[in-house]
N, C-alpha and C positions, 0 to 999 in steps of 0.2 A: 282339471281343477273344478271345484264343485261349484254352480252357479250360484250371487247371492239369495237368489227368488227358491232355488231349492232347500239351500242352509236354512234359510227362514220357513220353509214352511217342514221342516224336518224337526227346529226345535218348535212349532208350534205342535206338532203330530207328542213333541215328549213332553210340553204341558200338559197336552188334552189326557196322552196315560197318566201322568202323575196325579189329574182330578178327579180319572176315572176308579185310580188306585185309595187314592184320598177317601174319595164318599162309600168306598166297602170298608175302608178302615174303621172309619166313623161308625156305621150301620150294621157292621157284623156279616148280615146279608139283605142284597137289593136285588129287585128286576132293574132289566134296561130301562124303564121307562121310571123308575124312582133317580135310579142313579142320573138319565136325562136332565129330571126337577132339580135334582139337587146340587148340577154342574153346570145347565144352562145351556148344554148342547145340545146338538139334534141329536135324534134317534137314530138315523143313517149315522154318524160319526160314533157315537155311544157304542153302536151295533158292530160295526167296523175297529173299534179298538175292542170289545171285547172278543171279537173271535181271534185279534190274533194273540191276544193274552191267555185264552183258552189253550192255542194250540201249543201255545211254550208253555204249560201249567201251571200259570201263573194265578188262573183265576179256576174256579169249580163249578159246575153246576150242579142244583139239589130239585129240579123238578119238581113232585108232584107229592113226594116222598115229606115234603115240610110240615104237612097238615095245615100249610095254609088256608084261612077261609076263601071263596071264591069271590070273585071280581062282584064291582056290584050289579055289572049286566047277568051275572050268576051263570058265567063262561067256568074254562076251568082254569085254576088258581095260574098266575105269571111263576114263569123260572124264574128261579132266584139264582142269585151267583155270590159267590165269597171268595174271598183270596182262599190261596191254596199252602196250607201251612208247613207241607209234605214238599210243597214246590224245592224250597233250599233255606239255608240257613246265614246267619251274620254272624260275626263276631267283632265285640268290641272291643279296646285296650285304651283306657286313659291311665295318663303318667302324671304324677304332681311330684312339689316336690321332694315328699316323703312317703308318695304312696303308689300303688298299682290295682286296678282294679279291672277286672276282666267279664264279660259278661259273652252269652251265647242267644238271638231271639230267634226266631222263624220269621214267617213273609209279615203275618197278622201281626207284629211287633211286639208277641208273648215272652218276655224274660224267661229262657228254661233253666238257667242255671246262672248265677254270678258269683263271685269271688272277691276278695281285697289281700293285699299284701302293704305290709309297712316295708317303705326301702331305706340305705343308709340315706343321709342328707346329700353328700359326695359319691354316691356309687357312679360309677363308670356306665358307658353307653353297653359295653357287652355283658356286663352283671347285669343292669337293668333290660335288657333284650332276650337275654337265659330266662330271669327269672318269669317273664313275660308270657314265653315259649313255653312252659311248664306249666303256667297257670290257664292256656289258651286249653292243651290237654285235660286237666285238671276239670273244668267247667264239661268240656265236651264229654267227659267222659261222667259226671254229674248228671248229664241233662240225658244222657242214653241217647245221644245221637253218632249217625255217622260222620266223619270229619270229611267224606267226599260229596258231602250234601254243602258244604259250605260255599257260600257265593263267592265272600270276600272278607276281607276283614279290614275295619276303621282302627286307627291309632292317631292318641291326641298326644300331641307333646307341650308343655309352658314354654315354645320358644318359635321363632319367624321358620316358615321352611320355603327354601330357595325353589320356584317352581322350575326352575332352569335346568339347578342340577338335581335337585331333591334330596340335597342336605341342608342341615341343620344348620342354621344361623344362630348370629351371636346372641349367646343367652346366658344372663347371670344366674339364673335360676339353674341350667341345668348345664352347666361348662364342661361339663365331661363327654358332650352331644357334638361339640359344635364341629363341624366340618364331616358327621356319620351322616349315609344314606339312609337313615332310618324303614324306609319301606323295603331297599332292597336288603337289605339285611335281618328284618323279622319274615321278609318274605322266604329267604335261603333258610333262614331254621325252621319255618312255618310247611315251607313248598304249599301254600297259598296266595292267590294276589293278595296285597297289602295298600291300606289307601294312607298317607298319613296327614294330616292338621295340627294347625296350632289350635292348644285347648280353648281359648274364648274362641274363636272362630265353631267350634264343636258345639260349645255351648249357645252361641246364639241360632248355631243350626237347630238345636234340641228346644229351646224356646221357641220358635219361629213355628217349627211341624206340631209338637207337643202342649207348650205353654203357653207362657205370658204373650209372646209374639203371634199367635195362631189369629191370621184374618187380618196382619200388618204387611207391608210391601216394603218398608224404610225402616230397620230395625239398626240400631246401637243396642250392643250385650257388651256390658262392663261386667267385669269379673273382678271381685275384689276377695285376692286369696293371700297367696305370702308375696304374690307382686301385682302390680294394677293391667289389665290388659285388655281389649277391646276387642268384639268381630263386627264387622259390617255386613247387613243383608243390604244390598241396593238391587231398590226392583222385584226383590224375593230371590237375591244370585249372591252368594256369596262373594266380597271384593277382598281380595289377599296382597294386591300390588306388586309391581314388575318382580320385587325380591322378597315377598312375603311376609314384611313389615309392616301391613298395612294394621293399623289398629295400637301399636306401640304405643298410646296416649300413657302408659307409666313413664314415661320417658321426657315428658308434658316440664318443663321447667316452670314454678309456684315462685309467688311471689315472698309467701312466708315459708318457706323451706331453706333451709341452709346445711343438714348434714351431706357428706358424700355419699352419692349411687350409687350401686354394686357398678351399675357400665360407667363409672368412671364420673360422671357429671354430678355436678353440684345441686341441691335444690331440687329435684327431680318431685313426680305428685308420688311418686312409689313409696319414698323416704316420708311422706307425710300422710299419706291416704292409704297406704295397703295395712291387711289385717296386720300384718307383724309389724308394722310401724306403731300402728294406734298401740297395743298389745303391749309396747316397749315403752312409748308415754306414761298410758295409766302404770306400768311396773316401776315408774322413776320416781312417778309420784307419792306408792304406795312404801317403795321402801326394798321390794319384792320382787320376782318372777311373774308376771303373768303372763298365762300361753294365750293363745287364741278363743279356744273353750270356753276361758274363765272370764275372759270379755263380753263375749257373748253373754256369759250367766252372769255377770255383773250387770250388765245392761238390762237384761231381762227382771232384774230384782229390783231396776231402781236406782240404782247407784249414780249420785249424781255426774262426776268424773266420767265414769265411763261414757255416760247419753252425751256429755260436750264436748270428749273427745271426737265420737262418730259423726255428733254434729257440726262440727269443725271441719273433719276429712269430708264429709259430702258436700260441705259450700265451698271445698277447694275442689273437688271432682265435678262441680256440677259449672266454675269457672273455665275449665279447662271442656269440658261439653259445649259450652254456650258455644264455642269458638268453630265446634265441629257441629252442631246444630246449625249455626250460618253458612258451611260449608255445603252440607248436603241434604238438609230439611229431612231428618226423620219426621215418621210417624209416630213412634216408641221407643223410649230409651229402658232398657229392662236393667235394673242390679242384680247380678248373681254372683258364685262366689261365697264366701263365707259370711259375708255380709249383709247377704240379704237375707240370713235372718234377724238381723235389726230392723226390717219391714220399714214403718213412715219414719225410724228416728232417721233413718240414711237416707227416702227417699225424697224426703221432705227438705231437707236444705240442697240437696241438689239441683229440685226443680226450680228452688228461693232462686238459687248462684242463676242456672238459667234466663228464668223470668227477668233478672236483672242487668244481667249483661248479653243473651243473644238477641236479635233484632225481634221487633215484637208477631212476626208475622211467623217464624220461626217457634218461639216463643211457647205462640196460642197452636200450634198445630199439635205439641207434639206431648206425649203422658210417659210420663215416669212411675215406672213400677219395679215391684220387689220379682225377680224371677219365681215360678212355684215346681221346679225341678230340684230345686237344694241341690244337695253335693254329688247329685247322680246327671246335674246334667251334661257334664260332658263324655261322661261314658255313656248316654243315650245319643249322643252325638254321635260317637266315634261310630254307634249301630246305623243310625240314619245316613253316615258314607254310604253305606252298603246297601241298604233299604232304600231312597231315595238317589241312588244313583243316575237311575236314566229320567228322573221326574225336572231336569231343570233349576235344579238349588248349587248346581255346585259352580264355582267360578273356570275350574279346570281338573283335566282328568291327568294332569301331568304329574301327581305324587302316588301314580296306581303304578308296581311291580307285577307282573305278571311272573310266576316263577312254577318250572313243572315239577312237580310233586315227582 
């Protein structure tokens, strides 16, 4: 059995990669002793993780060849190092719940090819894993890569995933899922490891390395799409909970909510704060249809209904925060989701609900903002499984398939 003092200093050995991999991300290309400055580690530890990132070709070196100018002692120019883009490849898959989008990066995080597919509203877990499987090809074969170059592949689902058994828990969004293995099963049509998440959980991964979260430690990602749903970074580690529920805040019972849930509950913040709630209001009031889209561009035009609808749902979202803001004291609560393109009309009565009702200490710590990944961040999520695997973000490696090709 492995001793506590090793474990510990094992996952500190997969920060220190993750920092080291971090600041070539940022840089393009560093010597050891930039990337040192810019991680705050020694030069013996810098030096020591970069060779054995070298040796698995994770990282490159470019010598003398850079045309770098020389030091200012007028020595000869420092090696540089860059990630290694040739190293292996990712692939993504986030699922909503009318859509599929697939994407393929390298080490460097470059998109080589992506994809979208509209799906029925009801399709099935094996339609929707076909059409998946098709479109993983589809990109790969877009991007002119080999598919035995690929590391692994992320997949987000809108639903809890059991880290136990690694299916699909109860989800109104996606009821055709519930009780599928989902990784082992795009893994068997893939014969790729398969990693799988719930989408806000992808998405406050993808703000956190990428966005609005970047340089936070206590991250809330509210996802406000056709249901309301939450990821927690605690510490910069993703927290999923014994059964994968953790973050279900749609599920939040409101004080002014009275229609029924899709999960059966009364009053729920889903039924009053997700896009297709609000969406449903201003169409009652107009007479009309309105989708999601056309909320947005009502909002954006001015429209007085629509700003007091959003401003409605965010001082019922940011009530239902205060509660989890007491609990766990973020640093950053991020909106993302379709809603955050109403930027301050939605961030702004959230912080109000906040300020108002979580403790004041709570309160003053913590900034409410609009995510700046839009509608791609949980398919860069789904990439950053794969990409940030060994760097210490993930809560558990329990939704990875290993399957032989």
């Amino acid at each position: 059995m492995e001793s506590s003092d090793s474990g510990s200093l094992r996952s500190l050995r997969e920060l220190n990669r993750g920092r080291v991999i971090d600041a070539l991300r940022d840089r393009g290309r560093a010597s050891r002793a930039e990337i040192a400055r810019a991680t705050g580690l020694s030069r013996s530890t810098v030096s020591s993780i970069v060779s054995d990132l070298i040796e698995s070709a994770v990282l490159t070196e470019h010598g003398e060849e850079t045309g770098v100018a020389h030091g200012e002692a007028g020595g000869r120019p420092p090696v540089l190092l860059s990630l290694n883009p040739s190293a292996g490849l990712a692939v993504g898959i986030d699922f909503g719940h009318t859509h599929l989008r697939v994407a393929v990066s390298d080490l460097s995080h470059e998109v080589l090819a992506e994809s979208r597919r509209e799906l029925d509203v009801d399709h099935s877990a094996d339609q929707g894993l076909d059409a998946a499987a098709q479109l993983v090809e589809q990109v790969l074969k877009e991007a002119k890569v080999d598919r035995n170059g690929v590391l692994g592949v992320g997949m987000g689902l809108p639903g809890p995933i059991n880290r136990a058994t690694g299916q699909v828990g109860s989800s109104s969004i996606l009821p055709g899922w519930v009780g599928v293995d989902a990784a082992e099963e795009m893994g068997r049509r893939l014969g790729l490891p398969v990693h799988v998440e719930n989408d806000a959980n992808l998405g406050a991964l993808a703000e956190y390395v990428w966005g609005a979260g970047k340089g936070h430690s206590d991250v809330i990602y509210i996802k406000l799409s056709s249901g309301v749903g939450a990821g927690l970074l605690l510490g910069g580690r993703l927290h999923e909970g014994a059964g994968g529920t953790a973050g279900e805040i749609g599920h939040t019972p409101t004080q002014q909510g009275t229609a029924i849930c899709r999960c059966g509950s009364r009053g729920c913040l889903e039924t009053v704060a997700s896009a297709r709630a609000i969406a449903e209001q201003l169409g009652d009031s107009r007479g009309e249809p309105v989708s999601t889209q056309q909320l947005l561009d009502l909002t954006a035009a001015g429209d007085p209904a629509a700003a007091r609808l959003i401003a409605e749902a965010g001082r019922e979202i940011g009530v239902a925060l205060a509660w989890l803001c007491n609990l766990i004291n973020p640093d950053c609560v991020i909106i993302g989701g379709d809603l955050s393109a109403a930027g301050e009309l939605i961030t702004e009565p959230v912080f109000e609900s906040i300020r108002r009702y979580a403790i004041t200490s709570a309160a003053e710590q913590v900034r409410v903002v609009a995510g700046v990944l839009g509608d791609r961040a949980e398919l860069l999520g789904a990439l950053a499984l794969v990409l940030h695997a060994g760097d210490g973000l993930l809560a558990s490696a329990g939704s990875a398939q290993q399957v032989a090709a």
